[in-house]
C-alpha positions as CSV (number, residue, x, y, z in Angstrom):
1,X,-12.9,3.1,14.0
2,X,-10.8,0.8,11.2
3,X,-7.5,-0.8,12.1
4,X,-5.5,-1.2,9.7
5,X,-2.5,-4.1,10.4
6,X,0.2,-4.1,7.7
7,X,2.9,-7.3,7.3
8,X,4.7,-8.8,4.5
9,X,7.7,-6.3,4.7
10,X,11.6,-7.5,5.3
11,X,15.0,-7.2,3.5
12,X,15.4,-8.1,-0.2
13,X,17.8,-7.9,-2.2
14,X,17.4,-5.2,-5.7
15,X,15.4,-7.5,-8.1
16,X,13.5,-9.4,-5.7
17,X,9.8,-9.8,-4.8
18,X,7.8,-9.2,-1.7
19,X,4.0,-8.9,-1.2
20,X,2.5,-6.6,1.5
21,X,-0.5,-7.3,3.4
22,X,-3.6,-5.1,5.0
23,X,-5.9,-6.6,7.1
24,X,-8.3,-3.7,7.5
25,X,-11.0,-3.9,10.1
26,X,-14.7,-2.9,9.9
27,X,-17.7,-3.2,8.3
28,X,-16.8,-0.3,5.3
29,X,-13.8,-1.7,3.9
30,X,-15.6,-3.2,0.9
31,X,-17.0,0.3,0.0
32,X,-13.5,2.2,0.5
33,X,-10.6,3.1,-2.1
34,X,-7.9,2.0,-0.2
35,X,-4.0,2.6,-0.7
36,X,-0.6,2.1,0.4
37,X,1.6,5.0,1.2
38,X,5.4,4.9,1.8
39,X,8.3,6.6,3.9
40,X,11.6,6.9,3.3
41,X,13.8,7.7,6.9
42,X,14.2,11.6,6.2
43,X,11.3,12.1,3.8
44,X,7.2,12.3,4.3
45,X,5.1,9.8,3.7
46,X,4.4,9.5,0.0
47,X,1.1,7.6,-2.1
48,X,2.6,4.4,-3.7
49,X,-0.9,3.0,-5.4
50,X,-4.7,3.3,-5.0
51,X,-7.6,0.5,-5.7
52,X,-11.5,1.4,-6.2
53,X,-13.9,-0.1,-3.9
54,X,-14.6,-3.0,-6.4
55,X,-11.2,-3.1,-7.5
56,X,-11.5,-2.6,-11.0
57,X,-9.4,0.5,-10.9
58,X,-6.1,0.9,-10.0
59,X,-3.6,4.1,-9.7
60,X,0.4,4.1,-9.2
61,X,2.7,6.6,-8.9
62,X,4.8,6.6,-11.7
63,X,8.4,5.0,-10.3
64,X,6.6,1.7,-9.5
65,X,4.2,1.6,-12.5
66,X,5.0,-1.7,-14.1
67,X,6.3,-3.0,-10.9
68,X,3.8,-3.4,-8.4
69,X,0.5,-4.5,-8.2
70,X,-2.1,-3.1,-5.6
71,X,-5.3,-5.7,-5.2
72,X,-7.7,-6.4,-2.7
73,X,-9.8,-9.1,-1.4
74,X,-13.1,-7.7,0.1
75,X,-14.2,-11.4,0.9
76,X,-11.2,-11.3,3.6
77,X,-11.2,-7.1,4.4
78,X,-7.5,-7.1,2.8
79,X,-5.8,-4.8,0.7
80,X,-2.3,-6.1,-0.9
81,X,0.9,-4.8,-2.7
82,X,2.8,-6.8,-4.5
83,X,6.0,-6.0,-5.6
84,X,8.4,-6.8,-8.0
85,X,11.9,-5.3,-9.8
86,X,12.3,-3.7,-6.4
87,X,15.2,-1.2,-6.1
88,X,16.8,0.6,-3.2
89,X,14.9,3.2,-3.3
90,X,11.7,1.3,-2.6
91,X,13.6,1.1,1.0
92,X,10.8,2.7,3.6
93,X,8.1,1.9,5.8
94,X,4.6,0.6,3.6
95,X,1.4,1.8,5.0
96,X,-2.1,0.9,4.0
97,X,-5.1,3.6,4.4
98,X,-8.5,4.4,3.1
99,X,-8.3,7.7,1.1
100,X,-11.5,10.0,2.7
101,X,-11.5,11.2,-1.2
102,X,-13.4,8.2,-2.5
103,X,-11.4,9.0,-5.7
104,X,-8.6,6.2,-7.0
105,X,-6.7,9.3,-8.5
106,X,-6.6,11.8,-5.4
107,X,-4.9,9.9,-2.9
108,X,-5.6,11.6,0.4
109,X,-5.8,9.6,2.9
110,X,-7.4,9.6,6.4
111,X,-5.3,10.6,9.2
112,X,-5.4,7.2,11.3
113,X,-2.4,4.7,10.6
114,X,-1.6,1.6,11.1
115,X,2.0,0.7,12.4
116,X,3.4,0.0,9.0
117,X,5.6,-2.3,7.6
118,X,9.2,-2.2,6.7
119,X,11.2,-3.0,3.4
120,X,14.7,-2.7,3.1
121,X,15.8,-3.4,-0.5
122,X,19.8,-3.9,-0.5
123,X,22.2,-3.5,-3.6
């Protein structure tokens, strides 16, 4: 089974930068499209961005395109999000997954989570 441990997260201020972190366990996480979801207190976990396997493709949901940045590192089993511009609404808990599509733009991910990681973006 893949563990999946999220960090990176804490409280920023609207403009500023953070970069999440996924160390994913397992021998498969160099042939999985991994992503990071999101949720908001109140609302259900939403997709944020997708990477392919090799990373060459990327997918965002359209209120962080041109914000962050999804990459990966198979070398190290790790997944990343960085972030930039970030607003209050980016406020939630940042989960990492493997989507059991295998396709960057249908972003359904398995049902196994890690414990997430929390970003609280002030104004």
């Amino acid at each position: 089974q893949v563990q999946l441990v999220e960090s990176g997260g804490g409280l920023v201020q609207a403009g500023g930068s953070l970069r999440l972190s996924c160390a994913a366990s397992g021998r498969t996480f160099s042939s999985a499209v991994m992503g990071w979801f999101r949720q908001a207190p109140g609302k259900e976990r939403e997709f944020v961005a997708t990477i392919s396997a090799s990373g060459y493709s990327t997918y965002y949901t359209d209120s962080v395109k041109g914000r962050f940045t999804i990459s990966r590192d198979n070398a190290k089993n790790t997944v990343y999000l960085q972030m930039n511009s970030l607003k209050p609404e980016d406020t939630a808990v940042y989960f990492c997954n493997a989507l059991k599509t295998g396709i960057v733009t249908l972003p359904i991910p398995y049902d196994v989570w890690g414990q997430g990681t929390q970003v609280t973006v002030s104004s």
